[in-house]
C-alpha positions in Angstrom: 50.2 81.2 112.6 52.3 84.0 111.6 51.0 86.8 109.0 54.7 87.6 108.2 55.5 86.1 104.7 59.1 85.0 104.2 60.5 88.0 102.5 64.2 87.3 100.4 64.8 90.6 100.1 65.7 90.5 103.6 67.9 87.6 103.8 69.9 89.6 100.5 70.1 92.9 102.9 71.7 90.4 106.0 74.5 89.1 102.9 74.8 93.0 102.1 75.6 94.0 105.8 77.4 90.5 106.6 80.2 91.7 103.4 80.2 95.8 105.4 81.0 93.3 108.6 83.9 91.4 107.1 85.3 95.0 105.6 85.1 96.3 108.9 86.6 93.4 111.1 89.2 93.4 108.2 89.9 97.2 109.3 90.3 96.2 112.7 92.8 93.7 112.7 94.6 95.7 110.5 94.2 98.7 112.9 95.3 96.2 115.9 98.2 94.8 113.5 99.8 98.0 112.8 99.8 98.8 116.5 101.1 95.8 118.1 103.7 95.2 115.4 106.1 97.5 117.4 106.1 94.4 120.5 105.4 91.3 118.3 109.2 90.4 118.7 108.3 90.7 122.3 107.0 87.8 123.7 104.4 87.7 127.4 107.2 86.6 129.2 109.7 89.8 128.3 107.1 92.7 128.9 109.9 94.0 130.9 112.4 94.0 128.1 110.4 96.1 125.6 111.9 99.4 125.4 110.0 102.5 127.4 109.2 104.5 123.9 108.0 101.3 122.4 105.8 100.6 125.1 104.5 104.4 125.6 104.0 104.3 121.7 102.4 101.7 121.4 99.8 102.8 124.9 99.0 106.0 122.9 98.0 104.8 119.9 95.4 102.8 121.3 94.6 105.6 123.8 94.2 107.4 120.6 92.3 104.9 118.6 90.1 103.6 121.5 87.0 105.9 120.5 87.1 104.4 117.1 87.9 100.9 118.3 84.7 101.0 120.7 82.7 102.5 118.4 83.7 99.7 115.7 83.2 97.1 118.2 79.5 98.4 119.0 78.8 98.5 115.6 80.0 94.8 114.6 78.0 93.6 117.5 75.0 95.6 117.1 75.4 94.6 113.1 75.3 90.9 114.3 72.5 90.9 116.3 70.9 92.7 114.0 71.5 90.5 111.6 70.5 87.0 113.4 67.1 88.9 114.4 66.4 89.0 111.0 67.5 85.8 110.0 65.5 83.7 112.9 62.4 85.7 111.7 62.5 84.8 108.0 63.7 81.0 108.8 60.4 81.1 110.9 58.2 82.5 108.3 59.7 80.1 105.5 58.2 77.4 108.0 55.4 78.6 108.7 54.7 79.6 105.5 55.7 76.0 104.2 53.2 74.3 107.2 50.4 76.6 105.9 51.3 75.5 102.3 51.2 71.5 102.8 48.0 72.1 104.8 46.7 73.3 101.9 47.4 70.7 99.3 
């Protein structure tokens, strides 16, 4: 048996980070969004029909945004990990804990 105690503080620290997640996938669609507006008229089919300056636009703006982007995406993913670490070990304690409990009684 485990000597970790289920702890709630921790599952209230995962609902914390899990609201910072949504904020930040919410600032990068909208960082995405604002990008690929400039083709959305554009459809797969027509790539060859989108003006030159559109397409160069729209290349260097995620050129210049790919740093952030990456670093976003590392974060999201690490913050989700993270975060289902954490929840497997309290759901395991709560078990436990509840197994040691009705051995008790």
């Amino acid at each position: 048996m485990s000597n970790k105690k289920f702890d709630i503080n921790e599952i209230d620290n995962i609902a914390v980070e899990q609201r910072n997640v949504k904020g930040l996938l919410t600032l990068l669609s909208d960082t995405l969004q604002l990008t690929l507006e400039q083709i959305n008229s554009y459809d797969y089919d027509n790539v060859g029909k989108i003006p030159h300056d559109i397409r160069t636009g729209v290349i260097v703006q995620l050129l210049h945004d790919r740093n952030s982007l990456y670093a976003l995406l590392t974060y999201l993913e690490k913050a989700n990990l993270d975060s289902i670490k954490v929840l497997d070990e309290q759901v395991n304690n709560y078990y436990e804990q509840r197994k040691g409990a009705s051995k008790h009684e």
